[in-house]
C-alpha positions in Angstrom: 24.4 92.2 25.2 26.7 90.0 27.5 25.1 86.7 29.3 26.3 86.3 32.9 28.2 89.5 34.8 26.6 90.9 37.4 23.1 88.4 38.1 21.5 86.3 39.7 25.4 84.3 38.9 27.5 86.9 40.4 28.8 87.4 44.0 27.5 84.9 46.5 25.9 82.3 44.7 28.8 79.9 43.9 31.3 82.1 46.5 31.8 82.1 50.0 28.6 80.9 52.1 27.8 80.1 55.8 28.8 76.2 54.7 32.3 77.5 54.4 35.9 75.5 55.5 34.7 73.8 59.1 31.0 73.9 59.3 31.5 70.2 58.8 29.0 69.4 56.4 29.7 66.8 53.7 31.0 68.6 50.5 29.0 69.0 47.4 29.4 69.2 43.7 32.3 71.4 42.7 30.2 75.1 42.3 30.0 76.0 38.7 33.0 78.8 37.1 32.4 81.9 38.2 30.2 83.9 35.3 32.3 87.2 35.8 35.7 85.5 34.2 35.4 85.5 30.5 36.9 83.7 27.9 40.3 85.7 26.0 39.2 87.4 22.9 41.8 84.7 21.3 39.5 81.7 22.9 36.5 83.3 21.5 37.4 83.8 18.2 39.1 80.0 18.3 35.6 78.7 18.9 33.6 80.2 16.7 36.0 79.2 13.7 35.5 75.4 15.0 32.0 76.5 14.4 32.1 77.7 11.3 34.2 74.8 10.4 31.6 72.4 11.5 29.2 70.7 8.6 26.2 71.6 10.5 25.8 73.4 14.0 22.9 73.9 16.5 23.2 77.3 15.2 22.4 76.3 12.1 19.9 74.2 12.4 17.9 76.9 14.6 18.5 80.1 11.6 15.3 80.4 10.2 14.9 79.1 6.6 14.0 82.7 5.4 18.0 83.6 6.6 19.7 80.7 5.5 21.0 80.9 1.8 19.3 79.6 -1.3 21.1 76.1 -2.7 22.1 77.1 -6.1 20.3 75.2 -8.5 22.0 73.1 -10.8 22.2 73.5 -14.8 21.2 70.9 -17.3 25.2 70.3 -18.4 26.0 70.2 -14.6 23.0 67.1 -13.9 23.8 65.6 -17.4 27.6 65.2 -16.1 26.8 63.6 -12.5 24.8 61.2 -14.7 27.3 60.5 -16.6 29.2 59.4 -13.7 26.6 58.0 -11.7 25.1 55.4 -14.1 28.9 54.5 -15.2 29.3 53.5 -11.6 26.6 50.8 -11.0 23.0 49.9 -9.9 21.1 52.6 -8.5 17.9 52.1 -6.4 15.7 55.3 -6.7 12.3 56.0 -4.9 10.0 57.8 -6.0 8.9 60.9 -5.0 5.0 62.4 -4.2 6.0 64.9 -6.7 6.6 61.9 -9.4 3.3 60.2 -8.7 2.1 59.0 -11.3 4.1 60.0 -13.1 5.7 57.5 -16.8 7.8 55.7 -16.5 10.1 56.8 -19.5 9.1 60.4 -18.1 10.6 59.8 -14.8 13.8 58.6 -16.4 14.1 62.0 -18.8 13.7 63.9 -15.9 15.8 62.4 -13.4 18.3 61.4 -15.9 18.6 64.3 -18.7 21.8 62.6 -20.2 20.1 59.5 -21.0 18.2 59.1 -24.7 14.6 58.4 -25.7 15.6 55.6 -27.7 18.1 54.6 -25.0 15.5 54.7 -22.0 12.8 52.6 -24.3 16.1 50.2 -24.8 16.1 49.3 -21.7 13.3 49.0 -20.0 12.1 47.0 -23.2 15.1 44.6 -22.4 14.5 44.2 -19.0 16.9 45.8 -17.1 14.7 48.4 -15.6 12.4 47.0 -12.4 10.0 48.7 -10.3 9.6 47.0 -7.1 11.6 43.8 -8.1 9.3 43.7 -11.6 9.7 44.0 -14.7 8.2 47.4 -16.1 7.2 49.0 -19.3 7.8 52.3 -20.1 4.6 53.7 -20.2 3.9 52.1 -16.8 2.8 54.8 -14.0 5.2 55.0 -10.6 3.8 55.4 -7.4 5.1 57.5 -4.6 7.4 55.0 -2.8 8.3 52.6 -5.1 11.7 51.7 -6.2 13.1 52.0 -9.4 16.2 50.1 -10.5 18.2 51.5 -12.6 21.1 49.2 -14.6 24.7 50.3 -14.8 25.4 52.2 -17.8 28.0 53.4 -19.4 27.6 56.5 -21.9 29.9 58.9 -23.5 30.7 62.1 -21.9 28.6 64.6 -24.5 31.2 67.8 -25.0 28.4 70.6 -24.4 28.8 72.6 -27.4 27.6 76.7 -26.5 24.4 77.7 -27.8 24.1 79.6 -30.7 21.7 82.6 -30.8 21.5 82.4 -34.4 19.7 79.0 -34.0 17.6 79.4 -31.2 16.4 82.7 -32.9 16.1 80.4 -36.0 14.4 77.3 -34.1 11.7 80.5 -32.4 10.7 81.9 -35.4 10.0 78.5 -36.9 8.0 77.3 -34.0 6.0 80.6 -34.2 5.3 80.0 -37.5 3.7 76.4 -36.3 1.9 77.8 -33.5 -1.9 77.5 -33.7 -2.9 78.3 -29.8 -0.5 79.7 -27.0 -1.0 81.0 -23.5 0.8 80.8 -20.2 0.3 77.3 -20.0 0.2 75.8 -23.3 1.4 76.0 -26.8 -0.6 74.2 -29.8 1.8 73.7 -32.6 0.8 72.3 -35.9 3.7 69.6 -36.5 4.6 69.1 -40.1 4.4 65.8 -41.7 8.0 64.4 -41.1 9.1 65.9 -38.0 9.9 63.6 -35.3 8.5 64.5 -32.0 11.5 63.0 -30.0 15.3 61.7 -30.4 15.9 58.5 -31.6 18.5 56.4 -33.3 20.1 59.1 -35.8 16.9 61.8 -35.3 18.8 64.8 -34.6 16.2 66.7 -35.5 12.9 66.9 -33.2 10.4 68.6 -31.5 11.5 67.9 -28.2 15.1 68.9 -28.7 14.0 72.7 -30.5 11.8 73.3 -27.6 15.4 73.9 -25.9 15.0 77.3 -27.4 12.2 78.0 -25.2 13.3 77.8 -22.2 12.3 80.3 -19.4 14.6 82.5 -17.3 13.4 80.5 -14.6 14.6 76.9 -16.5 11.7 75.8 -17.0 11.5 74.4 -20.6 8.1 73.3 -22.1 7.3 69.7 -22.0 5.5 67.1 -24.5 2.4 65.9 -23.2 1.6 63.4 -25.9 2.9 62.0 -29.3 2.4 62.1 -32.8 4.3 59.7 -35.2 6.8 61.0 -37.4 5.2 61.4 -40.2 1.6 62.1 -38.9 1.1 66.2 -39.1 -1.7 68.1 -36.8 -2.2 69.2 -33.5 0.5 68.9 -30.9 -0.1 69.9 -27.2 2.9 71.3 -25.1 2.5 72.5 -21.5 4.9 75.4 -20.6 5.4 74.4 -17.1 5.5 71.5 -15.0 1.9 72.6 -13.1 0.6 72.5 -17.0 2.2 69.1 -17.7 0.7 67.2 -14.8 -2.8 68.3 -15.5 -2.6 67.8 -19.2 -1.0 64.4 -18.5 -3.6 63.7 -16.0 -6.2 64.8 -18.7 -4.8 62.6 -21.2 -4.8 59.9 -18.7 -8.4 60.1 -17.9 -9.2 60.7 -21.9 -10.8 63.9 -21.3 -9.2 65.2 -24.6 -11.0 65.1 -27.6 -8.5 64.0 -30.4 -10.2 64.2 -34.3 -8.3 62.7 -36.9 -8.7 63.1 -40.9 -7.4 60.0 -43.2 -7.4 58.9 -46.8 -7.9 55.5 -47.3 -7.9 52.5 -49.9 -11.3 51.8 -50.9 -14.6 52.2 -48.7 -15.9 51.0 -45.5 -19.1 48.8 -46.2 -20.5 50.1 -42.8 -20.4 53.8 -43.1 -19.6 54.4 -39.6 -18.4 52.2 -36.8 -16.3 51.3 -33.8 -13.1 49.2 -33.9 -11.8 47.2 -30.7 -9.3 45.2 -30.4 -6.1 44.6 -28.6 -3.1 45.4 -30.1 0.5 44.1 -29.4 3.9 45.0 -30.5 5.9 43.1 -32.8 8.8 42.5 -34.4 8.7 42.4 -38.2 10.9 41.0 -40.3 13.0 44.0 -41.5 13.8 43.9 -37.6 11.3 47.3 -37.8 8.6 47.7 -35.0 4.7 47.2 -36.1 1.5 46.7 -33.8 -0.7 43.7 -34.4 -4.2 42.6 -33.2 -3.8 40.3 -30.6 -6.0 38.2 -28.1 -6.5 38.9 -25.0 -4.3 37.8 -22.4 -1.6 37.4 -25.0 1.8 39.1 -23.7 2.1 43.1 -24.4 -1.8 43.1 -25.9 -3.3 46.7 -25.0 -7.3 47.1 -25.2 -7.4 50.0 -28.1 -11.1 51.4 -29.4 -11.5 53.3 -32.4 -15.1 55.2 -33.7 -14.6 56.3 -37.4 -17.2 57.7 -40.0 -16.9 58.3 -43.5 -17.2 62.0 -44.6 -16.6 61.7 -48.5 -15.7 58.8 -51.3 -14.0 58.8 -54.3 -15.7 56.5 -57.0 -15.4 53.9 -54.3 -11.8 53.9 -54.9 -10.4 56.1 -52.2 -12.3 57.5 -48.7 -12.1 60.2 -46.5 -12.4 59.0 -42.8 -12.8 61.0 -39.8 -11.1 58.7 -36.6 -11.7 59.0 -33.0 -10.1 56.9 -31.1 -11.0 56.4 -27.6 -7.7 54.7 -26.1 -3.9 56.4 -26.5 -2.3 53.2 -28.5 1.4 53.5 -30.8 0.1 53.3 -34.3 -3.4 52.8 -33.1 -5.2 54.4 -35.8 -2.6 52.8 -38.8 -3.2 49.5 -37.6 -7.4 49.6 -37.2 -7.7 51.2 -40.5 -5.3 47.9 -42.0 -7.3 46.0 -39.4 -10.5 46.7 -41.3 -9.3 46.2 -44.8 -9.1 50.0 -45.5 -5.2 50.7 -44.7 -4.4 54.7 -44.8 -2.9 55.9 -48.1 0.8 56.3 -48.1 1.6 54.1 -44.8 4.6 52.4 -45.4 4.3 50.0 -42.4 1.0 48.7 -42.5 0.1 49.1 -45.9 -1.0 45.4 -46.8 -3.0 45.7 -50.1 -1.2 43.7 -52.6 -0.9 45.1 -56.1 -2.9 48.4 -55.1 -2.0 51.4 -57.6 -1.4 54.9 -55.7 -3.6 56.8 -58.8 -1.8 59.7 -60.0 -1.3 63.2 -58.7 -1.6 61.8 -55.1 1.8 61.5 -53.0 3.4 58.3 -51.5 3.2 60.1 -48.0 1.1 58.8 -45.1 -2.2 60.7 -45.1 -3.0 60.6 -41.3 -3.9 64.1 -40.0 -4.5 65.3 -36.2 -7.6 67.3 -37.3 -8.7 68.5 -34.1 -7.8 68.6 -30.3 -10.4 69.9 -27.3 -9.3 69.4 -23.7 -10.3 71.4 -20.8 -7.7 74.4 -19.8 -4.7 73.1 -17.5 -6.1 76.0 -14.6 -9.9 75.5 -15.5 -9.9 78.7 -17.8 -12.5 77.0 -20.1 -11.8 74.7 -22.8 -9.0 74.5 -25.4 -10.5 73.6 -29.1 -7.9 74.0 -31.8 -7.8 72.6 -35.4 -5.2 72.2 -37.5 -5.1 72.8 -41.7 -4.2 69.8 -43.8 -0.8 69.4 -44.7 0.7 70.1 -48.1 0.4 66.7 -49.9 -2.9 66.1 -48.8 -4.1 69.4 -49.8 -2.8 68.6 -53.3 -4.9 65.0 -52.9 -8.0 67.0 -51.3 -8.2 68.9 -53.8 -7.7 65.8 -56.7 -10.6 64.7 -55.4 -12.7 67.5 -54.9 -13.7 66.9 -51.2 -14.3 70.1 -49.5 -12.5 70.1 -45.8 -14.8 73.0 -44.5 -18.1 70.3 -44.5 -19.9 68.7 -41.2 -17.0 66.6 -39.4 -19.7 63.5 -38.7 -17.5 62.0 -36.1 -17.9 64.7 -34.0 -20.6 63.3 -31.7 -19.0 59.9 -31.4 -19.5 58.0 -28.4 -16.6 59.0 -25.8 -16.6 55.5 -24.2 
């Protein structure tokens, strides 16, 4: 529909009128084109390529958002390659989003910054060079909407992105179906294996958090870890299979809503059959340049208030006892170090071990006996509550089984105190 033409605009409003040449009257503001005389075809089409050729037009800014076309979301090779570039170049100041409240540190650097390492990110922030609002941060630290994260220059290694084999990631499926214990739409329960790592580190190329790759949605989503087990710690492992799931889980975690259950084999016998550890516990560096949580004092740089409840389920001619841990807090190495702490170190621990000419007695493995029993946490969209247990592992099966404890009895820790 043409604008202007015959109107209101036409004949007589901006033409000839009775304050024509001589009526003496002071002359006014020259009278606007006439309407009628359109632009060439030529002239038309001249302006709207200027238009087009503009970054952003009224035009634009007035299409409704339903018209306008979807940004195309970038891969993971695309975001680890800007990174790449983008550390390389200097500091970066980042904010934080509402959608990264609260959110981990070391969590907000994996997602932000997919190129970067889990043992590179805890390098670091544990040197330093990472500051949230001018301080000095620690990875596990929360972020707030708003605050500033400083990020250090860094300069990494382009990765070559090798293609994905289908072979594997039908390989890497089957075997993490073959873990599974629980799944739904929101979470997957796997049953880690004694000697898996659960993320990348220093010559790890072989993890949890890299085969859940595999998983990945159609719409990118991959699933997420929403806590940690060490290494060589087997049990129950929670995933969330979307970012929804991993915010309630984490929150859940957070507020230590979950129920975690541990099984362990230890040196000799508790005098007091069951009991609560607390203490604070702080990293430190040993003298193999290894890592290893001590008790500390309070107040004392790093220390972390942890709180264990443990009972004893079965003994061994006093020489070896089955413990069932609870531990209240979420420390590293928490449950290794109260069980050293109290003179009854786990069987098979090679880092806090610290019973001196102590004989492993025969038929029982040198492996760290440290099981994630059981897990109970309330569902991610309130469907109920998740209670999964896991079956022990291979070598401590073969020492169950030594010893003739039955793992199908009363769990007394149970009904521990959740405070």
């Amino acid at each position: 529909m043409r604008s202007g033409g015959k109107g209101t605009g036409g004949k007589g409003t901006g033409g000839r009128s009775g304050t024509g040449k001589g009526s003496g009257a002071p002359r006014g503001p020259r009278p606007p084109a006439r309407p009628g005389k359109r632009p060439s075809h030529d002239a038309r089409r001249q302006a709207q390529a200027a238009g087009r050729d503009r970054p952003e037009t009224a035009a634009a800014v007035a299409k409704p958002a339903s018209r306008r076309p979807a940004a195309a979301v970038p891969t993971r090779a695309e975001i680890k390659a800007v990174t790449a570039e983008v550390l390389s170049t200097g500091v970066q100041q980042l904010v934080v989003t509402p959608d990264e409240n609260e959110m981990r540190i070391d969590r907000f650097l994996e997602n932000r910054f997919p190129q970067l390492s889990f043992s590179h990110i805890q390098r670091i922030v544990r040197k330093g060079e990472l500051r949230v609002d001018g301080k000095r941060a620690d990875s596990k630290d929360r972020l707030e909407a708003g605050q500033t994260v400083r990020i250090p220059p860094l300069k990494l290694e382009q990765a070559t992105e090798r293609p994905r084999s289908a072979k594997a990631d039908g390989d890497t499926i089957g075997f993490l179906r073959s873990i599974t214990l629980y799944e739904d739409d929101d979470v997957i329960v796997l049953n880690k294996p004694a000697g898996l790592a659960v993320q990348g580190g220093s010559g790890t190329t072989r993890h949890v958090d890299g085969m859940l790759d595999a998983l990945t949605g159609k719409d990118g989503q991959k699933p997420r870890l929403v806590h940690r087990l060490d290494k060589d710690t087997a049990g129950c492992l929670v995933i969330a299979k979307s970012r929804f799931a991993a915010a309630t889980l984490a929150k859940t975690f957070r507020s230590r809503s979950a129920r975690k259950v541990y099984w362990a084999l230890v040196a000799g016998v508790p005098r007091v059959r069951q009991g609560r550890i607390s203490t604070y516990l702080a990293r430190e560096e040993a003298y193999d340049g290894d890592q290893r949580m001590a008790v500390a004092k309070h107040g004392d740089d790093g220390a972390m208030h942890a709180v264990t409840y443990y009972a004893v389920v079965e003994t061994a001619a006093q020489k070896l006892g089955w413990l069932s841990l609870k531990p209240v807090t979420g420390r590293t190495h928490q449950l290794r170090a109260h069980a050293a702490h109290i003179g009854h170190p786990i069987v098979g621990d090679p880092k806090y071990f610290n019973i001196q000419n102590w004989e492993l007695p025969g038929g029982i493995q040198n492996k760290l006996h440290l099981l994630a029993r059981r897990i109970v946490l309330p569902h991610p969209r309130g469907k109920g509550t998740i209670d999964v247990s896991a079956p022990l592992p291979p070598h401590m099966r073969q020492s169950w089984n030594l010893l003739g404890f039955e793992d199908e009895r009363y769990d007394p820790i149970v009904d521990a105190p959740d405070e």
